[in-house]
C-alpha positions in Angstrom: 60.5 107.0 15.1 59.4 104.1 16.4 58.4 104.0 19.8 58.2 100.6 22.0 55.2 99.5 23.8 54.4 100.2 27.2 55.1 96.8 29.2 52.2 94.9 29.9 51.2 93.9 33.4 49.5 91.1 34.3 46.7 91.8 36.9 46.9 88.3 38.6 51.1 89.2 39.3 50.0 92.5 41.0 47.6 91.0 43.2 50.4 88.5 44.0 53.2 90.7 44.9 50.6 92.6 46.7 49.9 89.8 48.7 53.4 88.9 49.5 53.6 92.3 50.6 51.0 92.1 53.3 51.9 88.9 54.5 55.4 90.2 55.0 54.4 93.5 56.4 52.1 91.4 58.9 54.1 88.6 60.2 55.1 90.1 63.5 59.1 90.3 63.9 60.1 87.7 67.3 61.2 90.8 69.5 57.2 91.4 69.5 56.0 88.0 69.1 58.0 86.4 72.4 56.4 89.1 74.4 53.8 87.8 76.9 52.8 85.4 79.3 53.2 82.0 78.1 52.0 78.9 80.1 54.2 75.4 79.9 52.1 72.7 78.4 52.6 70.4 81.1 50.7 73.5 83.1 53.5 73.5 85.6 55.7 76.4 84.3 55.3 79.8 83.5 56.9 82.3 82.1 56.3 86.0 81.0 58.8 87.8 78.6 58.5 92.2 78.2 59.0 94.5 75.9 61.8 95.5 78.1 63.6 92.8 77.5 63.0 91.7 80.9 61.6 88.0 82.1 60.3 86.4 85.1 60.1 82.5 85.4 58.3 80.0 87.7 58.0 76.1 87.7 58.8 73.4 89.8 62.7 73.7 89.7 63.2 77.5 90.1 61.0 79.7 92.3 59.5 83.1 91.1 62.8 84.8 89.9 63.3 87.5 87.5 65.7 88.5 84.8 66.5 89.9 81.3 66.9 88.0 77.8 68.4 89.3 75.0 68.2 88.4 71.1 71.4 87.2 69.8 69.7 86.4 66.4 65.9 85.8 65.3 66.0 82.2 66.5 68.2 82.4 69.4 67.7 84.4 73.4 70.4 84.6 75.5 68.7 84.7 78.9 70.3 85.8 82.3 68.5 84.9 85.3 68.7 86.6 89.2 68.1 84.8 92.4 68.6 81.0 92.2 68.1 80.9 88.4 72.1 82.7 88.7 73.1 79.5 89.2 72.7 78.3 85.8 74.6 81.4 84.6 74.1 83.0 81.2 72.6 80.8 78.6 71.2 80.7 74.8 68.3 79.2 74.4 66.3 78.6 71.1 63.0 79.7 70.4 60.4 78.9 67.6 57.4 80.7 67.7 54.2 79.1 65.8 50.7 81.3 66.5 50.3 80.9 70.2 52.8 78.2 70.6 56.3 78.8 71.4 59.1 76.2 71.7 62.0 76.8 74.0 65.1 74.8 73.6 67.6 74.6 75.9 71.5 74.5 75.0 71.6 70.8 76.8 69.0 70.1 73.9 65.4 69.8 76.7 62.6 71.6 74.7 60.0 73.2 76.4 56.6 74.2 74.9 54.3 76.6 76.3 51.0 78.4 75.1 50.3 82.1 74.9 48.2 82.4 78.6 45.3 84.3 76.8 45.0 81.8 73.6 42.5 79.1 73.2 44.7 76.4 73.6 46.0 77.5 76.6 42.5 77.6 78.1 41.2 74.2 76.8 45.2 73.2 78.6 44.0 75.1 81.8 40.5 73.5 81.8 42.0 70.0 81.0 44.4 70.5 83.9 41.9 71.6 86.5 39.3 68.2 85.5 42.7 65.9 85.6 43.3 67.4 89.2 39.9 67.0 89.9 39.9 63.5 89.0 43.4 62.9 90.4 41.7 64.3 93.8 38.6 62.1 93.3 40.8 59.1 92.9 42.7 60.2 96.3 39.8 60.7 97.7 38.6 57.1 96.9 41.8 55.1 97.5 41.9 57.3 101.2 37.9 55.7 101.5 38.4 52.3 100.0 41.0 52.0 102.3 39.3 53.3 105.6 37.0 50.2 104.6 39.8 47.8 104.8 41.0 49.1 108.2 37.4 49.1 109.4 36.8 45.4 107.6 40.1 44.4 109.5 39.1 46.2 113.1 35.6 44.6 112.4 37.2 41.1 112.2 39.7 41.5 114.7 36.7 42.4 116.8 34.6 39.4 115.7 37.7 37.1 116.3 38.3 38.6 119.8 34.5 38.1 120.5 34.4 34.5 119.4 37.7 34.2 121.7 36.1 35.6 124.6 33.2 33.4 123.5 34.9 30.3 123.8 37.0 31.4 127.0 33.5 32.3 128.8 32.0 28.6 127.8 35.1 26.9 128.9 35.6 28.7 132.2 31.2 27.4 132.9 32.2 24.4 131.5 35.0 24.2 134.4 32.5 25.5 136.8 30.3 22.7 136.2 32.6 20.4 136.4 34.3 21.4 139.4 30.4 22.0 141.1 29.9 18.3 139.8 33.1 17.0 141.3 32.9 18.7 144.7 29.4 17.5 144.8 30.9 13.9 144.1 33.4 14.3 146.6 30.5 15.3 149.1 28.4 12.3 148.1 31.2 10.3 148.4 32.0 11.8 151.9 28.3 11.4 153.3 28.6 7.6 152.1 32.2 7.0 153.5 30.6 8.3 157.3 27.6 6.6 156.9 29.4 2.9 156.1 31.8 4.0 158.6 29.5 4.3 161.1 27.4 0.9 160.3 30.3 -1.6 158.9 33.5 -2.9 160.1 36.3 -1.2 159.2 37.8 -4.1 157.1 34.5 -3.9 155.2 34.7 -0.6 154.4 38.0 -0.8 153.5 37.4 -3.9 151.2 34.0 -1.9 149.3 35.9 1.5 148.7 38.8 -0.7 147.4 36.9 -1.4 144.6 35.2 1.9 144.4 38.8 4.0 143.9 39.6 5.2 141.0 43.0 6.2 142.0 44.9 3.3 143.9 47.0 4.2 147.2 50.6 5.1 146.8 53.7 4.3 148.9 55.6 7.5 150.4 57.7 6.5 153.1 58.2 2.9 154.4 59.9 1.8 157.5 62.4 -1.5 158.5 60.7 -4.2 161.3 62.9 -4.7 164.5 64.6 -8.1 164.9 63.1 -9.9 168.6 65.9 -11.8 170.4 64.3 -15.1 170.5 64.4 -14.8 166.6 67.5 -13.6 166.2 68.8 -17.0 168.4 66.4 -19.0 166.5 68.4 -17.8 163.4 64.5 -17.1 161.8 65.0 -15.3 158.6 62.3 -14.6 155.7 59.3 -12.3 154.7 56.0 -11.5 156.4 53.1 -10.4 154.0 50.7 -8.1 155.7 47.0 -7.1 153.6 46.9 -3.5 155.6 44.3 -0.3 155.4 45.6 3.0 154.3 43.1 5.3 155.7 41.9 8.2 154.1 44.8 10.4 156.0 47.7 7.8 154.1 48.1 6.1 157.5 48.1 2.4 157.9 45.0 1.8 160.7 45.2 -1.5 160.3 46.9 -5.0 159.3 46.9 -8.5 159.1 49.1 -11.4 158.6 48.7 -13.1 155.1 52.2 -15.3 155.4 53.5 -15.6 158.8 57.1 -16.0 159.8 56.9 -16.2 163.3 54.7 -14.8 165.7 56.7 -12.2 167.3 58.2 -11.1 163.7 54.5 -11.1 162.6 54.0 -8.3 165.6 56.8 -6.6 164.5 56.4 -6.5 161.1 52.8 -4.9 161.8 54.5 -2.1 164.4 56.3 -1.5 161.8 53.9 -1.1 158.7 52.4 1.1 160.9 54.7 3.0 160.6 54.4 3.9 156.8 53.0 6.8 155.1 50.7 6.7 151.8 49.2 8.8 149.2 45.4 7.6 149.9 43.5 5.9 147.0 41.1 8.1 146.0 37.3 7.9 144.2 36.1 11.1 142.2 39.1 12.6 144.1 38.0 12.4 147.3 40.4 10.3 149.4 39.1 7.2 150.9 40.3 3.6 152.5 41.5 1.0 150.7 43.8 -2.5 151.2 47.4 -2.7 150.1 49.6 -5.7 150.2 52.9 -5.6 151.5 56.0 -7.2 152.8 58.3 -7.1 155.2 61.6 -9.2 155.1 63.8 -10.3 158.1 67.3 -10.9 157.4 70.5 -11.3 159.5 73.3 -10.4 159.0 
């Protein structure tokens, strides 16, 4: 009888299937492998997932809250959230899990990938994070210094401008002072040398040198009409009568000649009468003083 050889087996295929048997064996099932605390790559969420099938959840949109997930297959967690997360309701969520790296995507299609808290990455992530808030609070901290120094640099030349105002208002208010010490010392000079002339020259003299001297000529106010004699009024005597007067220092006429006559007692009458005006003195350094006007005075009938 003729019996069949045992089979032969190849050593390299049992080390194979050996292998494939480990691996398999090994590769932990995702009940075990989503369990754990997992940290959101952009550091700002976290989440932690039990054996228990229970799940607590914390980033920027949703507080601290708590709740329970469930596998509906190996790929896919429905997850039911307390608190605020109620709001959202049930929902199924996809999850890939890759070493320490686990993607969660959500059933409006936004993935989320977080680290295993523990794992390397996730450390390096944490370290990264803390330097970038550093820097991010080193930059604050500059921009808040860089721009107390362009407050202070605009107080400083706000202060420098209101210095060089007050400057400028301080030299122009001496400036005034000297001025108005220089013109009342003017006036005084001019006030001594008025008395003295006044009380060595004839009036008409005086009159005649501060005429010249004004710098400010005398101006009429108020003027008044000459009375009419009888005599001239029979004698039908009409025309004008030009008088050279002095306007005082007080605006008054103290004095007053004749220049064109008319008639004698119209020449009187026309000087009662320019007596009788009123002036704004002339003036020198403006300090009022006599001078001589020219005026005229008509007669008419009527």
């Amino acid at each position: 009888m003729r019996v069949a050889p045992k089979e032969f087996v190849r050593p390299h295929r049992v080390l194979a299937a050996t292998l494939l048997f480990v691996v398999t064996s090994c590769s932990p099932k995702p009940e075990t492998a989503i369990v754990g605390n997992w940290v959101g790559v952009r550091g700002t969420e976290r989440m932690e997932l039990f054996n228990d099938g229970t799940i607590t959840v914390a980033d920027p949109d949703i507080p601290n809250v708590g709740g329970k997930y469930t596998f509906v297959d190996k790929d896919r967690v429905k997850v039911e959230l307390g608190g605020l997360g109620a709001l959202l309701g049930p929902f199924v969520v996809t999850v890939a899990i890759s070493g320490d790296e686990l993607t969660w995507t959500m059933p409006n299609g936004e993935v989320s990938k977080y680290l295993r808290a523990n794992s390397a990455k996730a450390k390096g992530q944490a370290i990264a994070a803390a330097e970038a808030a550093k820097q991010a609070e080193e930059a604050v901290r500059r921009a808040a210094e860089e721009e107390r120094q362009r407050l202070r640099g605009i107080a400083e030349k706000e202060a420098e401008r209101n210095r060089l105002e007050a400057e400028a208002q301080r030299q122009l208010a001496q400036q005034a002072q000297r001025e108005a010490a220089e013109k009342q010392s003017g006036r005084q000079t001019i006030q001594r040398e008025l008395e003295e002339d006044q009380r060595g020259m004839d009036q008409w003299a005086v009159a005649e040198k501060w005429n010249h001297r004004a710098d400010k000529k005398a101006k009429l106010i108020h003027s008044a009409n000459p009375n009419y004699t009888s005599a001239a009024m029979k004698a039908r005597i009409e025309g004008d009568v030009e008088l050279r007067v002095i306007v005082d220092p007080s605006g008054k006429v103290s004095a007053a000649q004749a220049t064109k006559s008319l008639d004698s007692s119209l020449d009187q009458q026309a000087i009662e009468a320019a007596k009788r005006w009123l002036f704004e003195p002339a003036s020198a350094s403006e300090q009022p003083v006599p001078s001589l006007v020219t005026i005229a005075l008509t007669f008419r009938l009527r």
